[in-house]
PyMOL CGO cylinders between C-alpha atoms (Angstrom):
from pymol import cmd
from pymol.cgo import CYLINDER

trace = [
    CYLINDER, 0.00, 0.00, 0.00, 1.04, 3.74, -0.75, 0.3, 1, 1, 1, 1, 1, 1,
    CYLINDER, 1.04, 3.74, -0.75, 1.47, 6.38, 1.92, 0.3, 1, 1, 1, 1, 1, 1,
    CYLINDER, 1.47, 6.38, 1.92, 0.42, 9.48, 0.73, 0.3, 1, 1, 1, 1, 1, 1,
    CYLINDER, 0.42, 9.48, 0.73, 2.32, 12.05, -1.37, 0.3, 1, 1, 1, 1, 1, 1,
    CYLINDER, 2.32, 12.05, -1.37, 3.79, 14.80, 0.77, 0.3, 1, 1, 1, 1, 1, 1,
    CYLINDER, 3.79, 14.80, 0.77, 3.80, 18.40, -1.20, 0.3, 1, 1, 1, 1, 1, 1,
    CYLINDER, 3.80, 18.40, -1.20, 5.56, 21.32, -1.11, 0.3, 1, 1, 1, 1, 1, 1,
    CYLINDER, 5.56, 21.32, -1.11, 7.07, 24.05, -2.96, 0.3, 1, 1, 1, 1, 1, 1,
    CYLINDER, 7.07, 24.05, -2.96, 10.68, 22.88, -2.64, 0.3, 1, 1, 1, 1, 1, 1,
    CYLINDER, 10.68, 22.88, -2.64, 10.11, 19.16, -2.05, 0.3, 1, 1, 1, 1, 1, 1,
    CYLINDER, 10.11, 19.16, -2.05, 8.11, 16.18, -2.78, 0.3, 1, 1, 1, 1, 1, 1,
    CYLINDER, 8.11, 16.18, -2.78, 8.16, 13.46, -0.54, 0.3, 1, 1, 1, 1, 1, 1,
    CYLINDER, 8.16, 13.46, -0.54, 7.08, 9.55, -1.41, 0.3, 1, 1, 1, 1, 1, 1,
    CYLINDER, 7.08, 9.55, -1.41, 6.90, 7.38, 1.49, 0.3, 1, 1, 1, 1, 1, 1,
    CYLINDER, 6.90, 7.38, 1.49, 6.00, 3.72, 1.16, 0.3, 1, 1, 1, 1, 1, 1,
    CYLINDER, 6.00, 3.72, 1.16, 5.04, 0.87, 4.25, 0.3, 1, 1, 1, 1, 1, 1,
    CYLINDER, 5.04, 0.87, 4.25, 6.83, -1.81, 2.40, 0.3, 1, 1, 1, 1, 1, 1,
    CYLINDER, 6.83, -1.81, 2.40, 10.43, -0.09, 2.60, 0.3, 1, 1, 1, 1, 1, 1,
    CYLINDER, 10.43, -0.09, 2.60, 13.15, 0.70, 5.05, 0.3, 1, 1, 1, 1, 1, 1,
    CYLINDER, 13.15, 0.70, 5.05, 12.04, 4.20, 4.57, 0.3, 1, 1, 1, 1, 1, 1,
    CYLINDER, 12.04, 4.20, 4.57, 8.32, 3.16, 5.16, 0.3, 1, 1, 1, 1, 1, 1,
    CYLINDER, 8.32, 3.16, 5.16, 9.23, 1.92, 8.42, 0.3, 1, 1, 1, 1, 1, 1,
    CYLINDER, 9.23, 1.92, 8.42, 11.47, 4.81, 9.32, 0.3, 1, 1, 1, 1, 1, 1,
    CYLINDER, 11.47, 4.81, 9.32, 8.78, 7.37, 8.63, 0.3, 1, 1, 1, 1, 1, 1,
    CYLINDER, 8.78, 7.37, 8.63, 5.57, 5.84, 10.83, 0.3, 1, 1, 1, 1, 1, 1,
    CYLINDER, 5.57, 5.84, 10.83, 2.39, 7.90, 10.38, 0.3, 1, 1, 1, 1, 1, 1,
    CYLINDER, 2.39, 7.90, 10.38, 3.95, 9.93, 13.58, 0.3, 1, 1, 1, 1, 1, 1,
    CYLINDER, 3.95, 9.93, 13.58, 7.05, 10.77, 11.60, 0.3, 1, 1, 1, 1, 1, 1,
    CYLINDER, 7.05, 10.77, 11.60, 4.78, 11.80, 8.39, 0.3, 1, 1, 1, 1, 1, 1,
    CYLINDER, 4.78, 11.80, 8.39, 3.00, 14.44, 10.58, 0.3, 1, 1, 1, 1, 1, 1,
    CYLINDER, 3.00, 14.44, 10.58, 6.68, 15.63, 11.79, 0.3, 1, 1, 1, 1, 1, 1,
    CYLINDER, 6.68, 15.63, 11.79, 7.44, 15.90, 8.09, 0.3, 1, 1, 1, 1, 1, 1,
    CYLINDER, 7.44, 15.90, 8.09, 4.51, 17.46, 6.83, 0.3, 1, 1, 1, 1, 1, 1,
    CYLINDER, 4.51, 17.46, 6.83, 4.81, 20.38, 9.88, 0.3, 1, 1, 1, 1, 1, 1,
    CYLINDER, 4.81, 20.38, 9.88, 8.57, 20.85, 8.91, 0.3, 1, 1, 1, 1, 1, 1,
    CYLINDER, 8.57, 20.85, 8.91, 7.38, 21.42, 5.45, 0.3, 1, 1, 1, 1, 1, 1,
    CYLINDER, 7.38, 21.42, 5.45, 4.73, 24.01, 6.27, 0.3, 1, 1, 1, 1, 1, 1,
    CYLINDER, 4.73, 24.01, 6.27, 6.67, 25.68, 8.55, 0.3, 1, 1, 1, 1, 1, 1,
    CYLINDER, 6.67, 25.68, 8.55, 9.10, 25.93, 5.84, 0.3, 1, 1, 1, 1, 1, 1,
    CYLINDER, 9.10, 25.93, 5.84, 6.54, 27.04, 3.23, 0.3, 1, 1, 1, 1, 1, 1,
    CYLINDER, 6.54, 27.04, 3.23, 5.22, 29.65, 5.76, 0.3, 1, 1, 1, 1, 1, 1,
    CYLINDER, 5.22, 29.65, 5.76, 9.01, 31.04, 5.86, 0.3, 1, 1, 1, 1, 1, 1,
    CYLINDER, 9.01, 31.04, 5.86, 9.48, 30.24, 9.46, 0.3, 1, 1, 1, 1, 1, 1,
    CYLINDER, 9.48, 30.24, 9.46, 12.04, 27.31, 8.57, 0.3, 1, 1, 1, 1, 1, 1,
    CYLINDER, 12.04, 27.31, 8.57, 13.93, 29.84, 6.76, 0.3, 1, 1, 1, 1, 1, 1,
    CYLINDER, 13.93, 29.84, 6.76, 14.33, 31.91, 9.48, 0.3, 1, 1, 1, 1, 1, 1,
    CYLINDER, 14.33, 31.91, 9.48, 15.59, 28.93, 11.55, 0.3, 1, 1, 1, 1, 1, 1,
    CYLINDER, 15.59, 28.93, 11.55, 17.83, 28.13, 9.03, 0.3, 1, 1, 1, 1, 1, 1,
    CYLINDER, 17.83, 28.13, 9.03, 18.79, 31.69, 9.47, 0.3, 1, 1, 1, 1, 1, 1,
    CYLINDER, 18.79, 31.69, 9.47, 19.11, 31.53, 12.70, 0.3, 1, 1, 1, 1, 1, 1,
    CYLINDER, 19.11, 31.53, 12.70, 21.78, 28.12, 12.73, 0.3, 1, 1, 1, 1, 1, 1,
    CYLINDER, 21.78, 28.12, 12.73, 24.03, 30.04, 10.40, 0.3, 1, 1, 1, 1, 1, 1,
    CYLINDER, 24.03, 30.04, 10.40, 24.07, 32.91, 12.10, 0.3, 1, 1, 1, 1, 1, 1,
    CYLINDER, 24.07, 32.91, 12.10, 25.38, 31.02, 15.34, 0.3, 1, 1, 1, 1, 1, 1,
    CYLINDER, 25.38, 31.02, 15.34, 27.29, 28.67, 13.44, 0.3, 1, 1, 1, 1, 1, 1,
    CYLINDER, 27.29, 28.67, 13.44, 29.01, 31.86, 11.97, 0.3, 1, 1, 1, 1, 1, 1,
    CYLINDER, 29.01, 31.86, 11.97, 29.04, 33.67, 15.60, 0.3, 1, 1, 1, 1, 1, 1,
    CYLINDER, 29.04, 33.67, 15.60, 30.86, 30.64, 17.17, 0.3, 1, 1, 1, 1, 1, 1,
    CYLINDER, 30.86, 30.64, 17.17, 33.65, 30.41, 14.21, 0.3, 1, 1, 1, 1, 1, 1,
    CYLINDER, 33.65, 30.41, 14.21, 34.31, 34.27, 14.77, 0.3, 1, 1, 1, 1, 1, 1,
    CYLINDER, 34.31, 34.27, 14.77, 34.31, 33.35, 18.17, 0.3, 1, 1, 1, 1, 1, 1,
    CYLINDER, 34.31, 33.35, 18.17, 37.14, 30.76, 17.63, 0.3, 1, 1, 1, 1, 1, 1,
    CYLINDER, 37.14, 30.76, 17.63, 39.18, 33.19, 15.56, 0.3, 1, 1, 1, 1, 1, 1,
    CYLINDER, 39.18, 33.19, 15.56, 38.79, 35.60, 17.85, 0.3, 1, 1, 1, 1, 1, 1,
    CYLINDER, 38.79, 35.60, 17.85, 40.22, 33.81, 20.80, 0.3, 1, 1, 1, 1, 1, 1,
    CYLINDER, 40.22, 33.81, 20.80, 43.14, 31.96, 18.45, 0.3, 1, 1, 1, 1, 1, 1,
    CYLINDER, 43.14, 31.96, 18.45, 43.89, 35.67, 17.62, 0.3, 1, 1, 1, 1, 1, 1,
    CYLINDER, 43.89, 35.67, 17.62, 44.16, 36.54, 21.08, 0.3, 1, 1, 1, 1, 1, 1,
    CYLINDER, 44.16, 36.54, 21.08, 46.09, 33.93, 22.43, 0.3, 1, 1, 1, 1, 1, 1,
    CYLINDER, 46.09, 33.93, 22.43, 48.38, 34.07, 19.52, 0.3, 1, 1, 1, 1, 1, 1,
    CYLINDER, 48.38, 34.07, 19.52, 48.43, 37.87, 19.99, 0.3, 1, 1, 1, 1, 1, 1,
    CYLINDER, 48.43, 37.87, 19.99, 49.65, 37.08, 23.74, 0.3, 1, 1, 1, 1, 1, 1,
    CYLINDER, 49.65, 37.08, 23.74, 52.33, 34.37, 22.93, 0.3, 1, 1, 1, 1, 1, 1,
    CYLINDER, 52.33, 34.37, 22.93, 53.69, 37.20, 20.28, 0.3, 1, 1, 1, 1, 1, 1,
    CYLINDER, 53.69, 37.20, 20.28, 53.93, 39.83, 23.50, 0.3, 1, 1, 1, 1, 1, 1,
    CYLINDER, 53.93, 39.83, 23.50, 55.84, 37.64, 25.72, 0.3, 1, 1, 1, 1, 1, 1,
    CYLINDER, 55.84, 37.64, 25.72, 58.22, 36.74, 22.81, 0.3, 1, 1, 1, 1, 1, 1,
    CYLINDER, 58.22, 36.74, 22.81, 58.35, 40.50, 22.27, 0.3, 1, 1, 1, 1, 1, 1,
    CYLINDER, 58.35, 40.50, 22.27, 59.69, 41.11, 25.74, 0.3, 1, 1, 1, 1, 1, 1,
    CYLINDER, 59.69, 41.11, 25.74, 61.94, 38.45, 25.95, 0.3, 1, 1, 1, 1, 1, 1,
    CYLINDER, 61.94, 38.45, 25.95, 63.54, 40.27, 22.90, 0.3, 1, 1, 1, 1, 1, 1,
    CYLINDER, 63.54, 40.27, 22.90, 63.15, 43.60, 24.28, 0.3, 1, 1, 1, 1, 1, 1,
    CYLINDER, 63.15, 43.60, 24.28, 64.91, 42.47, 27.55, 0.3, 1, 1, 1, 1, 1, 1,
    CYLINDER, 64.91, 42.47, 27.55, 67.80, 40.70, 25.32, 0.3, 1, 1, 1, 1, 1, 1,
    CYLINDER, 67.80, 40.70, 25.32, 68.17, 43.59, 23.41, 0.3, 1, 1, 1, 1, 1, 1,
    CYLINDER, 68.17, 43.59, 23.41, 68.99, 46.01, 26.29, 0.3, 1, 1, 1, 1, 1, 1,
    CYLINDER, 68.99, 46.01, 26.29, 71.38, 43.81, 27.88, 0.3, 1, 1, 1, 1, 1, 1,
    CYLINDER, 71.38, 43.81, 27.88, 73.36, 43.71, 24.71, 0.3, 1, 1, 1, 1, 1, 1,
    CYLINDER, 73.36, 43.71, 24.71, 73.55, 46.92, 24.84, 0.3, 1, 1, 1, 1, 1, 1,
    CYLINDER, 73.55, 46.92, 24.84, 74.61, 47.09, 28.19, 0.3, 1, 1, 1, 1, 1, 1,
    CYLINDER, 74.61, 47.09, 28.19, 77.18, 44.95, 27.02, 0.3, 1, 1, 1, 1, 1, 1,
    CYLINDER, 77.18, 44.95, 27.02, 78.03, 46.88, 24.10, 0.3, 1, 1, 1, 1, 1, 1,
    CYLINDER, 78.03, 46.88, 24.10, 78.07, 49.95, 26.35, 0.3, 1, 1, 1, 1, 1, 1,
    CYLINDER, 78.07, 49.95, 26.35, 80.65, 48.55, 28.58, 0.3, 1, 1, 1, 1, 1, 1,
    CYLINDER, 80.65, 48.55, 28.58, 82.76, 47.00, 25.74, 0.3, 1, 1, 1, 1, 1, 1,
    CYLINDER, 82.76, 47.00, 25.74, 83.07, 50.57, 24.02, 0.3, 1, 1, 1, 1, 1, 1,
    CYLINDER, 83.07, 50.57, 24.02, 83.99, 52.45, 27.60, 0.3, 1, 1, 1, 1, 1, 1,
    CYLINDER, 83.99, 52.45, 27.60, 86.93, 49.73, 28.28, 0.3, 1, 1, 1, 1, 1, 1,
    CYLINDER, 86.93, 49.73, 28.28, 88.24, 49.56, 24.93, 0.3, 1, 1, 1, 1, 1, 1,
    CYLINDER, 88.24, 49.56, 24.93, 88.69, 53.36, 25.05, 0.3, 1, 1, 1, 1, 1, 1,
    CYLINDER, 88.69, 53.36, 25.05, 90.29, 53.47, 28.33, 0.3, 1, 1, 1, 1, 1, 1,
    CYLINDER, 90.29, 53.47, 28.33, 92.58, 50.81, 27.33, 0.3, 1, 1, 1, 1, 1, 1,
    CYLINDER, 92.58, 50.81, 27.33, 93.50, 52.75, 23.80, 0.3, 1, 1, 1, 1, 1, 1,
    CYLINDER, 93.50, 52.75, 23.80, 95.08, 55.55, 26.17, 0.3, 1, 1, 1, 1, 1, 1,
    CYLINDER, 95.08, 55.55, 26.17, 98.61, 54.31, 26.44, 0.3, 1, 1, 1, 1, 1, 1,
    CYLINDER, 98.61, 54.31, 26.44, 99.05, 55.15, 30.15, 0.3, 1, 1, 1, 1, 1, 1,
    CYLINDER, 99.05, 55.15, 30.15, 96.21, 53.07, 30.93, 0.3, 1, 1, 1, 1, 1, 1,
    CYLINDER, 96.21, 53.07, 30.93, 97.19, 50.03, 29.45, 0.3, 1, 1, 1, 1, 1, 1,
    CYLINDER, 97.19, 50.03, 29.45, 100.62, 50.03, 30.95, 0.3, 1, 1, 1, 1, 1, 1,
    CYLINDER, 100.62, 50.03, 30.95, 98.98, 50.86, 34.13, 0.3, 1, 1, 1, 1, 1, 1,
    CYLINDER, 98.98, 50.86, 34.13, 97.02, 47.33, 33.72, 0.3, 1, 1, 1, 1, 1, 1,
    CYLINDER, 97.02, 47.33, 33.72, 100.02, 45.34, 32.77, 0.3, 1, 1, 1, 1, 1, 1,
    CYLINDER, 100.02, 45.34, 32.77, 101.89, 46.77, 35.45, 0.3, 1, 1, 1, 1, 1, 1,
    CYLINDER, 101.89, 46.77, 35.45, 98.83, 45.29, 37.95, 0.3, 1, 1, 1, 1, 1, 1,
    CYLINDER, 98.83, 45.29, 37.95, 97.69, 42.29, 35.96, 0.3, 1, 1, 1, 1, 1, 1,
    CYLINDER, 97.69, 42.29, 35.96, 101.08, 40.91, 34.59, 0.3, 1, 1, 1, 1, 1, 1,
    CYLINDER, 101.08, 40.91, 34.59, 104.38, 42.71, 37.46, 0.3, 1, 1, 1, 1, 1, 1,
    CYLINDER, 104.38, 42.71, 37.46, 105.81, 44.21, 34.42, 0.3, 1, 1, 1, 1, 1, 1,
    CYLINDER, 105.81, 44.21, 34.42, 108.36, 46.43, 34.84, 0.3, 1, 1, 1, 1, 1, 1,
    CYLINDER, 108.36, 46.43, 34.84, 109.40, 48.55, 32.32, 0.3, 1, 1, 1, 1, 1, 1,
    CYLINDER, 109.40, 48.55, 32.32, 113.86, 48.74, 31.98, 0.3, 1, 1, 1, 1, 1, 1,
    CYLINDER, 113.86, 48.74, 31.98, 115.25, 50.80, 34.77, 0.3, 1, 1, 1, 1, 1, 1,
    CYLINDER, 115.25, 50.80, 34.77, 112.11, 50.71, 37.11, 0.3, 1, 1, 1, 1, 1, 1,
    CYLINDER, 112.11, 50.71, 37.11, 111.88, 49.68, 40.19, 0.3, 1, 1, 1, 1, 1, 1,
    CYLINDER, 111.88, 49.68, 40.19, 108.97, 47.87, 41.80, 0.3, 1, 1, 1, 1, 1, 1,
    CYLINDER, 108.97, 47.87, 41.80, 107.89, 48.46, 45.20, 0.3, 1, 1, 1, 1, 1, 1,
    CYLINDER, 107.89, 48.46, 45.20, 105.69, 46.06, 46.81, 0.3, 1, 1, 1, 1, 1, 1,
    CYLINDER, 105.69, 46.06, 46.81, 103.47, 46.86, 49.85, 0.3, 1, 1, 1, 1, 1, 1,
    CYLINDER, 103.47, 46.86, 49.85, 101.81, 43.88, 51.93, 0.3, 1, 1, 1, 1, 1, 1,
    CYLINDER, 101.81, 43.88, 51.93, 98.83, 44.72, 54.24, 0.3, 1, 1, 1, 1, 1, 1,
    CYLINDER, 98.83, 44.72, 54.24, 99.74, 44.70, 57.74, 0.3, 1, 1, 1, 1, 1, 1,
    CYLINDER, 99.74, 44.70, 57.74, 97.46, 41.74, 58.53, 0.3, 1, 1, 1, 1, 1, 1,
    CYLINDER, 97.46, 41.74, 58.53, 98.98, 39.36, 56.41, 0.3, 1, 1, 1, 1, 1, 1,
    CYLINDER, 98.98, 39.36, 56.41, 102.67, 40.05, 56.89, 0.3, 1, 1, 1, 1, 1, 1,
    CYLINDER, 102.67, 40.05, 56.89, 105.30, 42.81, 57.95, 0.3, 1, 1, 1, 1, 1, 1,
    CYLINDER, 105.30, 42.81, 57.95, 107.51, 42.62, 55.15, 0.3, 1, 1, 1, 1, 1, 1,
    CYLINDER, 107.51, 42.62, 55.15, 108.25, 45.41, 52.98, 0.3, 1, 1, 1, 1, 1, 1,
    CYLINDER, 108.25, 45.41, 52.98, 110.46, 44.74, 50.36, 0.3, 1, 1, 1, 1, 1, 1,
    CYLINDER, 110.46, 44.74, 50.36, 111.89, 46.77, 46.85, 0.3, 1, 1, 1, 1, 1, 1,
    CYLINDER, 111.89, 46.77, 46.85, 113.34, 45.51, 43.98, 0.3, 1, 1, 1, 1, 1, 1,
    CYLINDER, 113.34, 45.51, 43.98, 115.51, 46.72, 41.38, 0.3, 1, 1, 1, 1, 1, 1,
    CYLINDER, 115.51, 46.72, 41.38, 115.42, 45.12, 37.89, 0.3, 1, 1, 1, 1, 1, 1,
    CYLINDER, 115.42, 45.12, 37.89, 118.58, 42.71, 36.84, 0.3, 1, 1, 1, 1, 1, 1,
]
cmd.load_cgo(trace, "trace")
């Protein structure tokens, strides 16, 4: 036996008892059909259809959005690590510059041989001072 036709403007609908959709689609699932279809005929399905894309769309901006923002956030704290490297170098830089010019002055750099390395130059003589806590001796030295 054949279940009625179901009409509409965009769709038409055969159901049959004999068939897996026959028994899918019970008289109680024809009515469900057949209210879908008016509803969407009466443009009230459209604006539920409407309505799901507009979410839909709302919840995809609403992923960007936060995968912007955390991405955004990971960028800043990269930034700053940067930032902070950045000035030490410079700091760095800074104090590179100020000791290479004191040690281009001539005086100075004899003056940190003389500390660093006991050299003497010919004709000099060294005198050597010990704190009084450690020892007593004073002592001089000509060079050889």
């Amino acid at each position: 036996m054949q279940m009625p036709l179901v009409y509409s403007k965009y769709l038409r609908i055969e159901l049959w008892e004999n068939t897996f959709l026959g028994l899918l689609y019970s008289k109680f699932a024809c009515r469900h059909i057949r209210c879908m279809l008016e509803a969407m005929e009466g443009g009230n399905m459209l604006k539920a259809g409407g309505s799901v894309l507009l979410v839909l769309l709302l919840f995809f901006l609403s992923v960007q959005i936060y995968s912007f923002v955390s991405q955004t956030n990971k960028t800043e704290r990269e930034y700053a690590e940067l930032q902070n490297k950045l000035k030490q170098a410079k700091e760095d830089q800074n104090k590179f510059v100020a000791d290479m010019d004191y040690y281009l002055n001539p005086e100075n750099l004899k003056k940190e041989l003389k500390g660093r390395f006991n050299y003497r130059e010919p004709g000099e003589k060294m005198l050597i001072l010990v704190n009084k806590g450690t020892s007593s001796l004073v002592s001089s030295s000509t060079p050889q």
